[in-house]
The first five atom37 places (N, CA, C, CB, O) and aatype in JSON, in Angstrom:
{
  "aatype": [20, 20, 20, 20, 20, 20, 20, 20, 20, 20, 20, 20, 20, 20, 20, 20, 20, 20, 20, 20, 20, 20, 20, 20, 20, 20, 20, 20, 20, 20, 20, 20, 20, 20, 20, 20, 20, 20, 20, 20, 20, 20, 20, 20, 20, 20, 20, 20, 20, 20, 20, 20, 20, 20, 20, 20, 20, 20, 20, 20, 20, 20, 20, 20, 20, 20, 20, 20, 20, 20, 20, 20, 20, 20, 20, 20, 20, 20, 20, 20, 20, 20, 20, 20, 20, 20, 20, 20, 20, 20, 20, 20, 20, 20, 20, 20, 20, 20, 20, 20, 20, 20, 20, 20, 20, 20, 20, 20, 20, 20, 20, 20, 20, 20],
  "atom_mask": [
    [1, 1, 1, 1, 1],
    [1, 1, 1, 1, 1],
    [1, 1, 1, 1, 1],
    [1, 1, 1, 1, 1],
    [1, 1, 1, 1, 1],
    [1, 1, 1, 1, 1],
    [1, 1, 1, 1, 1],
    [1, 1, 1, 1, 1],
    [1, 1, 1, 1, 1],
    [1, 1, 1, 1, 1],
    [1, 1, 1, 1, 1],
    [1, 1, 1, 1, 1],
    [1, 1, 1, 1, 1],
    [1, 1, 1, 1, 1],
    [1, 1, 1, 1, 1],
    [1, 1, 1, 1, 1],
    [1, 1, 1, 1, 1],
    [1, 1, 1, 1, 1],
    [1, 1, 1, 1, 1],
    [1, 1, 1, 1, 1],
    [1, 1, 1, 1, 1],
    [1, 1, 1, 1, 1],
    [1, 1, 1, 1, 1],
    [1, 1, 1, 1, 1],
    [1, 1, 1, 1, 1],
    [1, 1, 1, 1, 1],
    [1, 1, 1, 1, 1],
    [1, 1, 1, 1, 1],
    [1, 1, 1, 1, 1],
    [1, 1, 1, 1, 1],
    [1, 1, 1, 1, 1],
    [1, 1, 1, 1, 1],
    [1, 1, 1, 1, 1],
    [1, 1, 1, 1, 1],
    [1, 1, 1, 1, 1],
    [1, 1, 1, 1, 1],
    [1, 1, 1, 1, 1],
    [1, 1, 1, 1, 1],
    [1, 1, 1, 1, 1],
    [1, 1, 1, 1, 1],
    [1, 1, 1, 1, 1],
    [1, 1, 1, 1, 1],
    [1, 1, 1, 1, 1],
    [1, 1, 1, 1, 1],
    [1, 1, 1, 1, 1],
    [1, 1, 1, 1, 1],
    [1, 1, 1, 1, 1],
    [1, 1, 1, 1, 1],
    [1, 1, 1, 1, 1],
    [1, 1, 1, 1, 1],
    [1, 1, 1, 1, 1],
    [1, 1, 1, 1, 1],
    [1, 1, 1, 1, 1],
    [1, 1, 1, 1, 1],
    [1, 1, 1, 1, 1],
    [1, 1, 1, 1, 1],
    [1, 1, 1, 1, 1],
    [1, 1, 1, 1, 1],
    [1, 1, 1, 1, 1],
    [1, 1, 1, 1, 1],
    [1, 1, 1, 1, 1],
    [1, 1, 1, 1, 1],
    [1, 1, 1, 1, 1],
    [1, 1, 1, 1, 1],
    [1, 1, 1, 1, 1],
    [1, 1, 1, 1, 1],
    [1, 1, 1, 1, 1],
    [1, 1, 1, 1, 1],
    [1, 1, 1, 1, 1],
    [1, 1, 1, 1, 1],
    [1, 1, 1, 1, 1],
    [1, 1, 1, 1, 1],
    [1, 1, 1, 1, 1],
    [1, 1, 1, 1, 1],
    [1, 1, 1, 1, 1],
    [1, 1, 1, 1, 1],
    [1, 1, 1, 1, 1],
    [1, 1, 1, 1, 1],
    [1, 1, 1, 1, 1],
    [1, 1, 1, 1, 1],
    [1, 1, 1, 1, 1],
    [1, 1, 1, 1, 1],
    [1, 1, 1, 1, 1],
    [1, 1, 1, 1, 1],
    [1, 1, 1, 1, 1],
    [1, 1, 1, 1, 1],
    [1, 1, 1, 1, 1],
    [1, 1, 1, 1, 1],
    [1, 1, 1, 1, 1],
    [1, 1, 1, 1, 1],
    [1, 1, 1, 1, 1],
    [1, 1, 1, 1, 1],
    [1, 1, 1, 1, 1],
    [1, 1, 1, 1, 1],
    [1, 1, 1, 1, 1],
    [1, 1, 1, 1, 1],
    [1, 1, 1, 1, 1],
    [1, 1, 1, 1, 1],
    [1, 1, 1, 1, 1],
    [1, 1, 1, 1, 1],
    [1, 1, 1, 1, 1],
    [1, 1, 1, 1, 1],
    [1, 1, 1, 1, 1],
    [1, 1, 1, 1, 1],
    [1, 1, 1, 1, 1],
    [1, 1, 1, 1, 1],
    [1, 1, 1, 1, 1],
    [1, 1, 1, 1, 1],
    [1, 1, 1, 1, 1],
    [1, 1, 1, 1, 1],
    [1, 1, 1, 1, 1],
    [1, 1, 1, 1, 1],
    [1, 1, 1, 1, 1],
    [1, 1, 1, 1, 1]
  ],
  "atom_positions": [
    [[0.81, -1.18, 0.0], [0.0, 0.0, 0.0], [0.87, 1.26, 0.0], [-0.93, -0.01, 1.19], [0.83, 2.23, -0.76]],
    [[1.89, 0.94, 1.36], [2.36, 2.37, 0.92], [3.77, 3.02, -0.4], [2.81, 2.83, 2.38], [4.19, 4.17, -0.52]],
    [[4.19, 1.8, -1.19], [4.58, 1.55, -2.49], [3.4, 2.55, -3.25], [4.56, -0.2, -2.87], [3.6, 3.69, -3.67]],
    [[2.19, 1.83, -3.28], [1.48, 2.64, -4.62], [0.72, 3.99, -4.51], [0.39, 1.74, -5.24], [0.24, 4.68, -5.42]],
    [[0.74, 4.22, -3.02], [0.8, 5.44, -2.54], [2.2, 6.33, -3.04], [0.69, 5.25, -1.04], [1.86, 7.29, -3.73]],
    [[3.25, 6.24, -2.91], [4.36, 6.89, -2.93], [4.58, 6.65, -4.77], [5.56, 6.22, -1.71], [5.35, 7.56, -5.08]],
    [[4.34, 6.09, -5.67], [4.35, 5.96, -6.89], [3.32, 6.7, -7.58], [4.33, 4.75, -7.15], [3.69, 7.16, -8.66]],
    [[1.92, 6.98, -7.19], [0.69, 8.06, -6.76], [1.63, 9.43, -6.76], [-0.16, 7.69, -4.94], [1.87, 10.26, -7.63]],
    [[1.99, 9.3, -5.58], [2.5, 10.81, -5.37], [3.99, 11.69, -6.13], [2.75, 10.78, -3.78], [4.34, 12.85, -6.33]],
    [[4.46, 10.47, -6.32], [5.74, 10.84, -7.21], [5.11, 10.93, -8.49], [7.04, 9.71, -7.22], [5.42, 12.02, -8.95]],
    [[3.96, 9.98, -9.74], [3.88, 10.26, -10.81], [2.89, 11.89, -10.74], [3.35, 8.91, -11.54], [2.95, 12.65, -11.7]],
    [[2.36, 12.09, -9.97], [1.28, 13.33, -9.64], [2.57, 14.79, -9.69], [0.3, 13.03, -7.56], [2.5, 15.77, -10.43]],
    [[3.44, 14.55, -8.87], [4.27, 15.52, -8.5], [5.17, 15.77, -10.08], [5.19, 14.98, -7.06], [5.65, 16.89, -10.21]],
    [[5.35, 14.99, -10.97], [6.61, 14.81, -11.39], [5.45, 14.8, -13.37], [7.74, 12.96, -10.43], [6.01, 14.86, -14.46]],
    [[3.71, 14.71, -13.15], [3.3, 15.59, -14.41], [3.58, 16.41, -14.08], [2.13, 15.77, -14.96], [4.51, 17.02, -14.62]],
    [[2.79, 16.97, -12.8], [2.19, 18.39, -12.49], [4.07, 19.85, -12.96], [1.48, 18.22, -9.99], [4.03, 21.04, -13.27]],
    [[5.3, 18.93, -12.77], [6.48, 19.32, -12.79], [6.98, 19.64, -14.62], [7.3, 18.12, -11.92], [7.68, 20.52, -15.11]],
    [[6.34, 18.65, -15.15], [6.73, 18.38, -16.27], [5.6, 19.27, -17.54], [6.79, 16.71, -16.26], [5.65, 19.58, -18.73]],
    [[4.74, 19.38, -16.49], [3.37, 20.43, -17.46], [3.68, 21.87, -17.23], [1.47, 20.23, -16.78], [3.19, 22.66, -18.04]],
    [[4.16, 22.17, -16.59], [4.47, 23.64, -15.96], [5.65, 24.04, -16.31], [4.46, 23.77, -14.47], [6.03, 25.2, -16.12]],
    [[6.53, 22.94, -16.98], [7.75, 23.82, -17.47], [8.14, 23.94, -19.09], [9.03, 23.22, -16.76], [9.02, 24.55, -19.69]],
    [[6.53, 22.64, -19.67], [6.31, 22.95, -21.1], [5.16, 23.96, -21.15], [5.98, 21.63, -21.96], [4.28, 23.75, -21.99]],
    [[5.1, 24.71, -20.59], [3.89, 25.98, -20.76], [4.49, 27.18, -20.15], [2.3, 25.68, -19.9], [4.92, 27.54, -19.06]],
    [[4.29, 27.76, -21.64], [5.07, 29.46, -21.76], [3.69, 30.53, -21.24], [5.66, 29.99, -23.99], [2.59, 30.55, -21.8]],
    [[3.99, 31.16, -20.34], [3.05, 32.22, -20.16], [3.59, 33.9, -20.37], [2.52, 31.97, -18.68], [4.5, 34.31, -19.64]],
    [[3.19, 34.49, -21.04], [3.81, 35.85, -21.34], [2.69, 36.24, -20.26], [3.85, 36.6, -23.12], [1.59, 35.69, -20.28]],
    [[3.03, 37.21, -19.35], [2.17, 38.01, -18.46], [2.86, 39.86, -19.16], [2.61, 37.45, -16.32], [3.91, 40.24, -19.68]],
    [[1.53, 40.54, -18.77], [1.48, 41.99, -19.4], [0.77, 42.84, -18.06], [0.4, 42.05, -21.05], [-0.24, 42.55, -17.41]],
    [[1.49, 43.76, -17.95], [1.14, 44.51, -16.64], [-0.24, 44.82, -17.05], [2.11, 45.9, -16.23], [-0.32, 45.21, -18.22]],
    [[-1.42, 44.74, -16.35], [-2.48, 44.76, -16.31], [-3.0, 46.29, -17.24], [-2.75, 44.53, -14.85], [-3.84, 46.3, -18.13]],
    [[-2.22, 47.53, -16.72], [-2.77, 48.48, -17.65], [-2.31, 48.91, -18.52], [-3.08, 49.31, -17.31], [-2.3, 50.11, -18.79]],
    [[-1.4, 47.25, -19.72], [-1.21, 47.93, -20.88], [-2.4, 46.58, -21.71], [0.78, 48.16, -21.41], [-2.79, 45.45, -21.42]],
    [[-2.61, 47.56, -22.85], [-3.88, 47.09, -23.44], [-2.7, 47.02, -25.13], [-5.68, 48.52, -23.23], [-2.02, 48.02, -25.37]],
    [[-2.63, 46.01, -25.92], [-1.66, 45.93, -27.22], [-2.91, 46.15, -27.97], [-0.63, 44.4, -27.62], [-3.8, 45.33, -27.8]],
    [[-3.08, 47.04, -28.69], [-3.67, 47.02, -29.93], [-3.2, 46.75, -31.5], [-4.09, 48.03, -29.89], [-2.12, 47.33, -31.69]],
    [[-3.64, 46.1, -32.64], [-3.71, 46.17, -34.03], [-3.55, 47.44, -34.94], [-4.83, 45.69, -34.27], [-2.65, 47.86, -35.67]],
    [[-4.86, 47.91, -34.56], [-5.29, 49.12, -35.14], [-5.99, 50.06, -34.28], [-6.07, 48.85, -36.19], [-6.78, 49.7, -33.41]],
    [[-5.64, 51.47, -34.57], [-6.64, 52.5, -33.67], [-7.58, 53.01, -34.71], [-5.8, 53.9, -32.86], [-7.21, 53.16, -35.87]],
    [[-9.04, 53.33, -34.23], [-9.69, 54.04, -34.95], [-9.46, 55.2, -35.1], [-10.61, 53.96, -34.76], [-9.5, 55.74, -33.99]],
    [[-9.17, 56.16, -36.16], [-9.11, 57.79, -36.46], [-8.33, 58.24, -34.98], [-10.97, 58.65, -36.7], [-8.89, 58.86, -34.08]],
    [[-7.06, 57.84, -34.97], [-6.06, 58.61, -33.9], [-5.89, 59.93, -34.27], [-4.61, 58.01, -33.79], [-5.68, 60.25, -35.44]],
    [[-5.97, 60.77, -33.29], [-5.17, 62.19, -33.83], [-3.41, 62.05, -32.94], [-6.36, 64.04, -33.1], [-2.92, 61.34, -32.07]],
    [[-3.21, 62.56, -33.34], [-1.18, 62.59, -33.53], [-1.04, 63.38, -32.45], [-0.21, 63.48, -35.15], [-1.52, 64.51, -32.59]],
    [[-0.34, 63.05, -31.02], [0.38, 64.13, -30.37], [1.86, 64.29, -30.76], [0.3, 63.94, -28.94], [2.13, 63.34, -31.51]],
    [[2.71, 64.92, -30.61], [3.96, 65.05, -30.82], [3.96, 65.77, -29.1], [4.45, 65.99, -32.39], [3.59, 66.9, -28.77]],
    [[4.42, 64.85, -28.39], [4.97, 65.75, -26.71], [6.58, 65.12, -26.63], [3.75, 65.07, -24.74], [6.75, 63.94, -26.95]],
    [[7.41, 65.73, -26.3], [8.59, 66.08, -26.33], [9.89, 64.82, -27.01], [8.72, 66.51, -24.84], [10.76, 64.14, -26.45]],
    [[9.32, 65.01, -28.79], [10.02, 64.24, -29.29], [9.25, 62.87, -29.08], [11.34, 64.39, -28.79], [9.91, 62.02, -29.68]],
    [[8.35, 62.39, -28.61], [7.73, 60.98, -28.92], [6.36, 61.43, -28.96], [8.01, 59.7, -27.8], [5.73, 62.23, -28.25]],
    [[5.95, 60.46, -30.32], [4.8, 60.55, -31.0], [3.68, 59.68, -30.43], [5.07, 60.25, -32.33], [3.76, 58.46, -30.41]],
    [[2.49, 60.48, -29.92], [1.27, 59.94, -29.05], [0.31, 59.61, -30.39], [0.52, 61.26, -27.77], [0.36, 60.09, -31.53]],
    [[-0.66, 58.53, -29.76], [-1.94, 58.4, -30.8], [-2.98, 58.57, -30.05], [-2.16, 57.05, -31.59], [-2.89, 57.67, -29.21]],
    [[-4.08, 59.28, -29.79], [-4.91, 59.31, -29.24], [-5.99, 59.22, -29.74], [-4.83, 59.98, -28.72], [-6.24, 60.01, -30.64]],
    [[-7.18, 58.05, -29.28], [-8.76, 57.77, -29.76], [-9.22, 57.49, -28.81], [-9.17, 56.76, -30.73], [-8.73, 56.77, -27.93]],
    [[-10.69, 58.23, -28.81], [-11.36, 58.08, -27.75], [-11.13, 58.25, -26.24], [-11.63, 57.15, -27.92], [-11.65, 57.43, -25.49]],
    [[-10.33, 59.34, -25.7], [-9.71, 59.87, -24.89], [-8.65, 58.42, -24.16], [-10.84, 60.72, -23.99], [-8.53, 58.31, -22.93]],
    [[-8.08, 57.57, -24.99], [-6.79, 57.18, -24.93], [-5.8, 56.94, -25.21], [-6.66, 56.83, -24.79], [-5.87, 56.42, -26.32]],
    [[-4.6, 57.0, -24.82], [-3.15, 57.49, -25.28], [-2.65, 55.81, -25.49], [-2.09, 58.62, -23.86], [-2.64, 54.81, -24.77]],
    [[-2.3, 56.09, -26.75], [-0.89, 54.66, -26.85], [0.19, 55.49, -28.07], [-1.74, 52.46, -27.83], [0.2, 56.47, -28.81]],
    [[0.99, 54.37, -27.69], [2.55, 54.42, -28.26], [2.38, 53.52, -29.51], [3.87, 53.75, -27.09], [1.5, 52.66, -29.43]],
    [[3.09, 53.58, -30.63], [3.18, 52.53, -31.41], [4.61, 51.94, -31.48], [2.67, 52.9, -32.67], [5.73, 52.4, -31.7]],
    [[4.1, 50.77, -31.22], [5.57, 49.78, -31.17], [5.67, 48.27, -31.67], [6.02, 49.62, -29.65], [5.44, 47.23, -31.05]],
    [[6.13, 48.5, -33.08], [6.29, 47.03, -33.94], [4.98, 47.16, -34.87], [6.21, 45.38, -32.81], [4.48, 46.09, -35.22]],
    [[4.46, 48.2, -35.25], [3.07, 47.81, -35.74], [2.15, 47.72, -34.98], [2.98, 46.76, -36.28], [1.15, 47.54, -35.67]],
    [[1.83, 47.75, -33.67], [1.3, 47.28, -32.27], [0.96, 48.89, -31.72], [2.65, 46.26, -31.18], [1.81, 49.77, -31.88]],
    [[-0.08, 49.12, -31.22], [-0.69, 50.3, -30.36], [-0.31, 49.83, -28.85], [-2.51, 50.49, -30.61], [-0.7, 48.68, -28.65]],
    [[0.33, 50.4, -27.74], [0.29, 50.13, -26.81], [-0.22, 51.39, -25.96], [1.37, 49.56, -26.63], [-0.03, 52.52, -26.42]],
    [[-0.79, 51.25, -24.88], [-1.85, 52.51, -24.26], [-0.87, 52.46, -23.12], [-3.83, 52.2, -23.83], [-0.37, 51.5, -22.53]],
    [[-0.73, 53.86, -22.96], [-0.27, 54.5, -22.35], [-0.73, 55.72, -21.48], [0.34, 54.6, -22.99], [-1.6, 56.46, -21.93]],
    [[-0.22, 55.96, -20.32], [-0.82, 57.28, -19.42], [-0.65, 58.53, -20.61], [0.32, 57.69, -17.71], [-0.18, 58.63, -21.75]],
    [[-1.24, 59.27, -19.76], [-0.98, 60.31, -20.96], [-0.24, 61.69, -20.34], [-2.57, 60.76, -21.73], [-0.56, 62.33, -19.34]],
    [[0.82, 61.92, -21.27], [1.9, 62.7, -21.23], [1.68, 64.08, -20.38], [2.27, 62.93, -22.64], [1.11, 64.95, -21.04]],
    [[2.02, 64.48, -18.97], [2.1, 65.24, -18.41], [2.7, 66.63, -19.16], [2.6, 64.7, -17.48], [3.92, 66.72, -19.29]],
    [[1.6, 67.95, -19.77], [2.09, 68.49, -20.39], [2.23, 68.65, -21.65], [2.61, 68.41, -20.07], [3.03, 69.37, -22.26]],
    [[1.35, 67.88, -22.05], [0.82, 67.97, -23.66], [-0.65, 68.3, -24.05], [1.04, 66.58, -24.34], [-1.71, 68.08, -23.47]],
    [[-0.35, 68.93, -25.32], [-1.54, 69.68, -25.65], [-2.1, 69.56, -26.5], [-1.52, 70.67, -25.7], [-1.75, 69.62, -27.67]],
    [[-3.28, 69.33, -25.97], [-4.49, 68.96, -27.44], [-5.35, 70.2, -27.55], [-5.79, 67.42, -27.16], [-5.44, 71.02, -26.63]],
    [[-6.1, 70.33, -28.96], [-7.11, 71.26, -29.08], [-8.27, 70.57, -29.2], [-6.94, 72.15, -30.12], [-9.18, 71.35, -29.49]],
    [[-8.54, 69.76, -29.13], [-9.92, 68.97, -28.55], [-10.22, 68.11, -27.07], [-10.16, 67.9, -29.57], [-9.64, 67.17, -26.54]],
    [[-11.01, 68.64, -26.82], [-11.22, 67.33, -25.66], [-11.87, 66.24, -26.16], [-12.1, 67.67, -24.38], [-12.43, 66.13, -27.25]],
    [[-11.72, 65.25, -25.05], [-12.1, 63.44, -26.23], [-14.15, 64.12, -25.41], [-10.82, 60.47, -25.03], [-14.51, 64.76, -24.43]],
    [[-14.77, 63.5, -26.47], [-15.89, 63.14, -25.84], [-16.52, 62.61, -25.07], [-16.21, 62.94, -26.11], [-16.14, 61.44, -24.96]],
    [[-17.48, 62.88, -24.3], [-17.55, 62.35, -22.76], [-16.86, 63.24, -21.48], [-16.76, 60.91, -22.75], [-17.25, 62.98, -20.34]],
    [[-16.11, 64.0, -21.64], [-15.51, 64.84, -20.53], [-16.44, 65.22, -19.68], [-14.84, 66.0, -20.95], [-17.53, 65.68, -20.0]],
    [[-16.0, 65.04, -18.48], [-16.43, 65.87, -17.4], [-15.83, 67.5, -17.07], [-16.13, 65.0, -16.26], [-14.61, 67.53, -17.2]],
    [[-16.17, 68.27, -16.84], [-15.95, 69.74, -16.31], [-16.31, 69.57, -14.54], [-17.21, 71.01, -17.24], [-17.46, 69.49, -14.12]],
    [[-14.97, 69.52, -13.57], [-14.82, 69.24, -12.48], [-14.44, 71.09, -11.54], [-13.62, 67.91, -12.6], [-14.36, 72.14, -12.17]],
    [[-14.31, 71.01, -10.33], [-13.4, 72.33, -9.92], [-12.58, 71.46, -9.24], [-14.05, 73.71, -8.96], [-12.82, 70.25, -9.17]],
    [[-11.55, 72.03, -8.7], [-10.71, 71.32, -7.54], [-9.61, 72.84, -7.57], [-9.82, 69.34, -8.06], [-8.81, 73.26, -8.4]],
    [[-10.13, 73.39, -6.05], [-10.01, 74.23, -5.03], [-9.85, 75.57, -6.21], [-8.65, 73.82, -3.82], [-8.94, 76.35, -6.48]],
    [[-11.17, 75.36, -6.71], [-11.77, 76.64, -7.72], [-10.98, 76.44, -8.67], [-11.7, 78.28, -7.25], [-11.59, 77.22, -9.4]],
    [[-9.94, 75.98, -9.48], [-9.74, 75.84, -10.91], [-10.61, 75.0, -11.36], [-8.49, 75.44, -11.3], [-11.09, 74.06, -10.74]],
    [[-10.89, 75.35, -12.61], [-11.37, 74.69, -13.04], [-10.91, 73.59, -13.98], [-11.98, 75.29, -13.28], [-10.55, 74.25, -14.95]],
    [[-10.7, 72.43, -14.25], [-10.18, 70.85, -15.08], [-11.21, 70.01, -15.71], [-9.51, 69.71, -14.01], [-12.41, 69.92, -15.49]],
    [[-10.63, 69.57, -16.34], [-11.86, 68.42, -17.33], [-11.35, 67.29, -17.44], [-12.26, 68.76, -18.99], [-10.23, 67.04, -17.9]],
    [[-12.43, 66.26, -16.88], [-11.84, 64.8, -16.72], [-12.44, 64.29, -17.66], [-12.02, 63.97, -15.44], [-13.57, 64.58, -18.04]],
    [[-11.36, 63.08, -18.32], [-11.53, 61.91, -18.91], [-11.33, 60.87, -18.84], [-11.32, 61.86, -19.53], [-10.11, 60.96, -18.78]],
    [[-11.59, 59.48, -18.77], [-11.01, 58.14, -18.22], [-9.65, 58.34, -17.26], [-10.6, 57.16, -19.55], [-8.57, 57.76, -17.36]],
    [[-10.06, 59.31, -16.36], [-8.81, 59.55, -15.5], [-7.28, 60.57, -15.63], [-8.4, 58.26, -15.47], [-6.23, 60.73, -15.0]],
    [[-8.03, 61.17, -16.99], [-6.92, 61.89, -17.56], [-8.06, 63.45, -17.28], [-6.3, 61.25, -19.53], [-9.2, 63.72, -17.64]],
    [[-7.09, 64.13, -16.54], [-7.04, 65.58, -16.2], [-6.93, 66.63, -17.28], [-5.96, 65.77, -15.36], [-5.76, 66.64, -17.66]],
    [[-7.61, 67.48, -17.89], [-7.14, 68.58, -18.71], [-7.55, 69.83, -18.08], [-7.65, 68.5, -20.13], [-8.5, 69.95, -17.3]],
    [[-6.78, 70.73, -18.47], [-6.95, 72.03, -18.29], [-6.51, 73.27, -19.52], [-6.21, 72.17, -17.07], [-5.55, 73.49, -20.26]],
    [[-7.82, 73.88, -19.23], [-7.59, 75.04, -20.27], [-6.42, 76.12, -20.95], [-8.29, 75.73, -19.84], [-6.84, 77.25, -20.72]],
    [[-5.3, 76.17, -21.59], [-5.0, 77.16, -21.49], [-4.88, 77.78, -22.97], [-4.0, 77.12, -20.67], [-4.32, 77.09, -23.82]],
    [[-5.47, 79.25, -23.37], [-6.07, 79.62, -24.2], [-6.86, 79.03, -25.34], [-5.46, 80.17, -24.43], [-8.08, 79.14, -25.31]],
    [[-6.42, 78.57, -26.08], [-7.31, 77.55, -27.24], [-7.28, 76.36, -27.18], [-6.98, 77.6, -28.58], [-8.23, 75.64, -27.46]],
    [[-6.36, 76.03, -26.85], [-5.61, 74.29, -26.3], [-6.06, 73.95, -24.77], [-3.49, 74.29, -26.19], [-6.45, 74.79, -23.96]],
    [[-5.97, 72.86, -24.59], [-5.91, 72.12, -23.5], [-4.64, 71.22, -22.96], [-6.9, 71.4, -23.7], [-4.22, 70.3, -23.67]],
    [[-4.05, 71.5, -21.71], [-3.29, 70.7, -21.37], [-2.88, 69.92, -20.65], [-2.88, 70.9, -21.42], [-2.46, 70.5, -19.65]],
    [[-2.75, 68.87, -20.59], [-2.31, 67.33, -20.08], [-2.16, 67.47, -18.0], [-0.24, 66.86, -21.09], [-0.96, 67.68, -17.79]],
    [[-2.53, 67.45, -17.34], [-2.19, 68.1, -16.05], [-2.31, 66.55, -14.93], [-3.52, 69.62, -15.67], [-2.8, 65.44, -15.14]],
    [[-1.49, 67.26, -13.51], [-1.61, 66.05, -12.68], [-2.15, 67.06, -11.71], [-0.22, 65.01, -12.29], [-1.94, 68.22, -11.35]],
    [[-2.89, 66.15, -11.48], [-4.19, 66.74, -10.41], [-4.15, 65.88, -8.79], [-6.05, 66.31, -11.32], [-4.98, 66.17, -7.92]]
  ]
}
């Protein structure tokens, strides 16, 4: 008995060993999202690297690949994405989008940490 117990536990131990080191897992930090294609990006240019922005979110392109990204502290768009909120915080006034902060300054809007 305790033979086919211990032959049990050694063949159990020794798939479970042998399945786990033929299986590749790529893990991706949770808030990057790889995209194909973006729909109708408009182009940031913030300091020498080129932003794509749709639908009030920022990615990088890398390999052919959209990767989303925070969005650039200090860059300026002349549209806000649709959907914005108009917030105060301690009487300025800012406009939120999926977590991205803008603020007014003359015709443009710019990129802010709040």
């Amino acid at each position: 008995m305790k033979i086919l117990l211990r032959t049990l536990v050694f063949g159990i131990l020794l798939s479970t060993l042998t399945a786990s080191c033929a299986t590749t897992v790529r893990v991706r930090p949770a808030n990057r999202v790889v995209v194909t294609k973006v729909h109708k990006p408009r182009i940031i240019v913030h300091k020498n690297v080129k932003y794509y922005r749709s639908g009030g979110v920022w990615y990088i392109k890398k390999n052919r690949r959209y990767v989303t990204v925070a969005a650039p502290i200090g860059a300026r768009i002349n549209v806000l994405p649709t959907g914005y909120k108009s917030i105060r915080v301690k009487g300025v006034r800012y406009y939120k989008h999926k977590g991205v902060y803008y603020k007014k300054s003359g015709r443009s809007y710019i990129v802010v940490n709040v």
